[in-house]
C-alpha positions in Angstrom: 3.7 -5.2 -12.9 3.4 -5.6 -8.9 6.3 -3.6 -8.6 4.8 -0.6 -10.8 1.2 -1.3 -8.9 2.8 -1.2 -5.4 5.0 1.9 -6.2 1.2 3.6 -6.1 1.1 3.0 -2.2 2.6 5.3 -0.1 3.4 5.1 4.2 4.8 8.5 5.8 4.3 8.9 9.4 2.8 12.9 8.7 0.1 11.8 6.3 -2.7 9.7 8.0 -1.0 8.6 11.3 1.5 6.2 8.5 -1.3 4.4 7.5 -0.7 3.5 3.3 -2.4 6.0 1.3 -2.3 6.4 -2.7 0.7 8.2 -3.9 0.3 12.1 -3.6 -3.3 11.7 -1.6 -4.4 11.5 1.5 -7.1 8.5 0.6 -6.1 5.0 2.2 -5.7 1.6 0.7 -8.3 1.1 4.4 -10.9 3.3 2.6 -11.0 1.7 -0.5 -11.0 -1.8 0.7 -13.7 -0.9 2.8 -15.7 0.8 -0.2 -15.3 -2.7 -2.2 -16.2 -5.0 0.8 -19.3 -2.8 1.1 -20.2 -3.3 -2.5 -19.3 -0.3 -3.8 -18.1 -0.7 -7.8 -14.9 0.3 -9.1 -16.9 2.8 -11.0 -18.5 4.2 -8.3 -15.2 4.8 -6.4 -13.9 6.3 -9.4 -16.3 8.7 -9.6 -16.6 9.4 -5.8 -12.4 9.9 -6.1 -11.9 11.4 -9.3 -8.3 11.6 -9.1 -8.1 8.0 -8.8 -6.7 5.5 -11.8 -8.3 2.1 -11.8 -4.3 1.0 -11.0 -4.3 2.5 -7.3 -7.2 0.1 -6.8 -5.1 -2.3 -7.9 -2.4 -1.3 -5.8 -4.5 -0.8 -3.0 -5.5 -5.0 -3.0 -2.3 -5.8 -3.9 -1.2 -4.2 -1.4 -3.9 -5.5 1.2 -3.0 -9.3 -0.1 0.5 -8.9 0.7 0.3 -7.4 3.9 -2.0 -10.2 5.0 0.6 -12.7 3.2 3.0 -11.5 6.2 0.7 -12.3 9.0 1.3 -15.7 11.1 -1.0 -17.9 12.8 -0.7 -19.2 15.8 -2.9 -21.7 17.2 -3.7 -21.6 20.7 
């Protein structure tokens, strides 16, 4: 299932300066993190992207928690 939900993500250096988008759009996985943190629904984003599925918003947490996964902290 991650596999199939991360497939959904896309990075090419021509679409969006190579920031991950949906597969096929030009919407970023930024946008629609930003949307939920905000408060917006799943529904409403739905709505507001009608070519979305409720598995790119999937992929686009996913996506978010294993990018943050990566990070390292370093104390100072």
């Amino acid at each position: 299932m991650e596999k199939k939900l991360l497939n959904r993500i896309e990075t090419n250096s021509k679409i969006m300066f190579g920031k991950p988008v949906i597969k096929g759009t030009r919407l970023t996985v930024e946008i629609i993190l930003e949307k939920l943190a905000y408060g917006e629904t799943e529904n409403e984003i739905l709505k507001e992207y009608p070519f979305l599925k409720k598995d790119d918003i999937k992929a686009a947490l996913l996506y978010a928690a294993k990018a943050v996964s990566l990070e390292e902290t370093v104390e100072i």
